[in-house]
C-alpha positions as CSV (number, residue, x, y, z in Angstrom):
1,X,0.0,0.0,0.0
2,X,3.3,2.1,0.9
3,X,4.1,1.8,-2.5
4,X,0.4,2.5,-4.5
5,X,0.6,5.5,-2.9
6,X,3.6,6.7,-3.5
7,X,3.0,6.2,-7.0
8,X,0.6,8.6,-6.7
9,X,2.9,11.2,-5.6
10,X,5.4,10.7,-8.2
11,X,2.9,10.9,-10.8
12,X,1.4,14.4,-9.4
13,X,5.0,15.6,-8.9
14,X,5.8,14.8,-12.6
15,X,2.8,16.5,-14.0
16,X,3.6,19.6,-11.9
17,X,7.3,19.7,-12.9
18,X,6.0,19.0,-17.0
19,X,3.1,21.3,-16.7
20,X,5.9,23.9,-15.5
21,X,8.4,23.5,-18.3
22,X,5.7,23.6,-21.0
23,X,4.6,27.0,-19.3
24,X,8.1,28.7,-19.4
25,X,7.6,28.0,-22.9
26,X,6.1,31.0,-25.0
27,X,4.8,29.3,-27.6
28,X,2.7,27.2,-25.3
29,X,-0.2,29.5,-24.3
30,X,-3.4,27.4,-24.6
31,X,-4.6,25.3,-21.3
32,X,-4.7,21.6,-23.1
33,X,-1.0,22.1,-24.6
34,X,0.3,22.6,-20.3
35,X,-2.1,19.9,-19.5
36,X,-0.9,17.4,-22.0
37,X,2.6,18.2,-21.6
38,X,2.1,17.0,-18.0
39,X,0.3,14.2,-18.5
40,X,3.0,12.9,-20.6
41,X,6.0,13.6,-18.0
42,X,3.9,12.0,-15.7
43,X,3.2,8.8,-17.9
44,X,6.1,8.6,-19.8
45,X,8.7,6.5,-17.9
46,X,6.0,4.1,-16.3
47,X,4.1,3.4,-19.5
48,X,7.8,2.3,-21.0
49,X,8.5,0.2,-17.8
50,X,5.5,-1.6,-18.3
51,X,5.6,-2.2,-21.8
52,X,9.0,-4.0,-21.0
53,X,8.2,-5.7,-18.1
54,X,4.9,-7.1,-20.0
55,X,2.2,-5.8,-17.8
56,X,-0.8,-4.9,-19.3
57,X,-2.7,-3.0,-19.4
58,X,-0.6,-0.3,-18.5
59,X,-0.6,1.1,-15.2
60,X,-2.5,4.2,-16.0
61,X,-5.0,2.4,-18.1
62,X,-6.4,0.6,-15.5
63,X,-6.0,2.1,-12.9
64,X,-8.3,5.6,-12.7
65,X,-6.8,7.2,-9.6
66,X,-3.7,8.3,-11.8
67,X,-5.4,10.0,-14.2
68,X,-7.5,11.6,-11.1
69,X,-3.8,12.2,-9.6
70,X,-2.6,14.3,-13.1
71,X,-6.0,16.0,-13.3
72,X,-5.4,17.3,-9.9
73,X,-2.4,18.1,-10.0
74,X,-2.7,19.8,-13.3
75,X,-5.5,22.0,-11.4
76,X,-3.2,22.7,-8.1
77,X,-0.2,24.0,-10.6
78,X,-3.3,26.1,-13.0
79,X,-5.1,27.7,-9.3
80,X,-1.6,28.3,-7.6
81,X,0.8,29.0,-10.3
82,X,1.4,32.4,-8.7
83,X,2.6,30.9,-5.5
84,X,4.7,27.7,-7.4
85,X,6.5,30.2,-9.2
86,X,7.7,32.2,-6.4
87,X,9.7,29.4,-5.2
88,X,13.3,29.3,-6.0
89,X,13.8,26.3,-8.7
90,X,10.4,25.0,-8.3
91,X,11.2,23.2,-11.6
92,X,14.0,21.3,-10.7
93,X,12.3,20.7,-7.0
94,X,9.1,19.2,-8.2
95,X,11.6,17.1,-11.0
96,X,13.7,15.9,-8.8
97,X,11.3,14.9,-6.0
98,X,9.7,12.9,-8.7
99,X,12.8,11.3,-10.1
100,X,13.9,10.1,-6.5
101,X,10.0,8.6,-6.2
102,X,10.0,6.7,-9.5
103,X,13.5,5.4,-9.4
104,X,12.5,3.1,-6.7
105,X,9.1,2.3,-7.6
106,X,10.3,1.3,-11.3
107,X,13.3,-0.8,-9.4
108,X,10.6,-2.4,-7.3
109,X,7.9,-3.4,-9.6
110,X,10.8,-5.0,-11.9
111,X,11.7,-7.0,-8.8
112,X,8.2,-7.9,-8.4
113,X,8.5,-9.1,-12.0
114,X,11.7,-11.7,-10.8
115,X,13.6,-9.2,-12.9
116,X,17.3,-9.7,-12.3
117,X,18.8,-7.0,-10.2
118,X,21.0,-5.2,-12.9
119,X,18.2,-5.1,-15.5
120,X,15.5,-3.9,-12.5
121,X,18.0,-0.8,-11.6
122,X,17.9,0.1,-15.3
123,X,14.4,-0.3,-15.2
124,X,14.3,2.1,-12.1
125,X,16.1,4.6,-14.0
126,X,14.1,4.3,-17.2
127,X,11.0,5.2,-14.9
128,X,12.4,8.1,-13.6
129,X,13.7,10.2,-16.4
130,X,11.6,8.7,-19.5
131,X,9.0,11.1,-19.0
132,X,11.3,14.4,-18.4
133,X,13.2,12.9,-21.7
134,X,9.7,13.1,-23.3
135,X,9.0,16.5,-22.0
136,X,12.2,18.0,-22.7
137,X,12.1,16.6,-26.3
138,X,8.5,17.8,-27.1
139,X,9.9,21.3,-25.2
140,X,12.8,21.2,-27.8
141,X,15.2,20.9,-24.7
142,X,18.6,19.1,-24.4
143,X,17.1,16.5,-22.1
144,X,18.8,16.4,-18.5
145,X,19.8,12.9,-19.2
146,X,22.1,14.3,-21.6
147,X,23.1,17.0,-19.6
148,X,26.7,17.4,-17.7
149,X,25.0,17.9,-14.0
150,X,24.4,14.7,-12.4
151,X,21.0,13.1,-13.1
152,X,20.6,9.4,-14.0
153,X,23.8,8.7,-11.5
154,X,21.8,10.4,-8.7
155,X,19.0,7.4,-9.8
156,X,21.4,4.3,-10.5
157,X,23.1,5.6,-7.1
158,X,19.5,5.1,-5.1
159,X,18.7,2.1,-6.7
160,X,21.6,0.4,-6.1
161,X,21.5,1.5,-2.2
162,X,18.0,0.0,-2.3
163,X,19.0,-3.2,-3.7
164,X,21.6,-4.0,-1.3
165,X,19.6,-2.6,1.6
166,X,16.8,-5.3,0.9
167,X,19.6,-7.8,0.0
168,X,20.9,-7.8,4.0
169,X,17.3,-7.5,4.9
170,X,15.8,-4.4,5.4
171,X,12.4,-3.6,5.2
172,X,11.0,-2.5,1.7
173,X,8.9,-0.2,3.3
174,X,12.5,1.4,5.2
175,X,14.4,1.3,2.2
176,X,12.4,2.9,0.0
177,X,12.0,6.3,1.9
178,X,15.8,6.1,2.4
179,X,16.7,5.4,-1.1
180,X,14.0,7.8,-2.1
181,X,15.3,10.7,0.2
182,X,19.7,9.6,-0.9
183,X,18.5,10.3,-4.8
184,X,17.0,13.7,-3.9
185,X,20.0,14.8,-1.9
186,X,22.4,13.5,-4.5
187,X,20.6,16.0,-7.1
188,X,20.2,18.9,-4.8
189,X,23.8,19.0,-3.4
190,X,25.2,18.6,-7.4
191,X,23.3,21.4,-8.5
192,X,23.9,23.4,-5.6
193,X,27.4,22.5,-5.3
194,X,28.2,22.0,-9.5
195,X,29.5,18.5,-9.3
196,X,29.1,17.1,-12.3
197,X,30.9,13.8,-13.9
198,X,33.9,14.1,-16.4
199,X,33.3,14.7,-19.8
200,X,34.1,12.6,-22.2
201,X,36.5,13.6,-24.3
202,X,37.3,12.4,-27.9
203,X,41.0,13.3,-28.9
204,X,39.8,15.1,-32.1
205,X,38.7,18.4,-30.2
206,X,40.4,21.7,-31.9
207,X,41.7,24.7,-30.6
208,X,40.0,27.9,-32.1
């Protein structure tokens, strides 16, 4: 049950961060083009996971109260935009809280699948940054997963603490909020701190 509801919260986090993005975009005025840009952030990773893992139908098909969790929070971020975007970053807040949801819910259900552990961490990741890769492409963004800051490390970092946790015998319902809380932290002390990974560099770069 721990889990089902979490869910929930990832998914109105992503629409809040998509429906966000697609508003800092000027050539996204009209009400459905926010909303559906949302919905999609929201969707995005968990519909791929599933389609994967073989469960159908997809989560969000058959199960109404995420829809009722986008509509909602589509609504919360339409009524008290004013207030959301006084916050400092509340982009990359609401993105990253969602990330550090998903990452362990993905991980999970592909355990709950008998996934093997490498493949379920991917899995996890796939879940967490799908939908912001979907939302920064339709966006015509660089998509964070691409970016130098640390991002998908922050998720393959979590996942792999939660595998091991549950491994020695932790509670799932422990573990998650741990591994949950780790990825978050990871993200907000990169940004804040501009730790990034090394770039990969290709010997053929030229001097101008």
């Amino acid at each position: 049950m721990l889990f089902y509801y979490l869910n929930l919260i990832g998914i109105f986090f992503f629409t809040i961060s998509g429906s966000l993005a697609a508003r800092d975009k000027k050539h996204y005025h009209d009400y459905f083009g926010v909303f559906f840009t949302g919905f999609l952030t929201a969707i995005g990773g968990g519909t791929l996971r599933d389609i994967i893992l073989g469960d159908y139908p997809i989560s969000w098909i058959k199960d109404a109260n995420i829809l009722l969790s986008i509509i909602i929070a589509f609504l919360f971020t339409l009524f008290f935009k004013n207030y959301i975007i006084r916050l400092r970053r509340t982009l990359f807040l609401f993105d990253t809280i969602g990330v550090g949801i998903y990452t362990i819910l993905g991980l999970q259900k592909s355990l709950d699948f008998h996934v093997n552990p490498f493949a379920a961490i991917i899995l996890g990741l796939i879940s967490a940054v799908f939908g912001g890769v979907i939302r920064d492409t339709l966006l015509n963004e660089i998509p964070l997963i691409f970016a130098k800051e640390i991002y998908a490390t922050a998720c393959i970092a979590g996942a792999v603490a939660y595998s091991i946790l549950t491994y020695l015998g932790v509670s799932e319902n422990l573990a998650a909020p741990v591994c949950m809380i780790l990825i978050i932290a990871i993200r907000i002390i990169a940004v804040k701190y501009k730790l990034a990974l090394p770039k990969f560099d290709f010997g053929n770069e030229t001097k101008d």
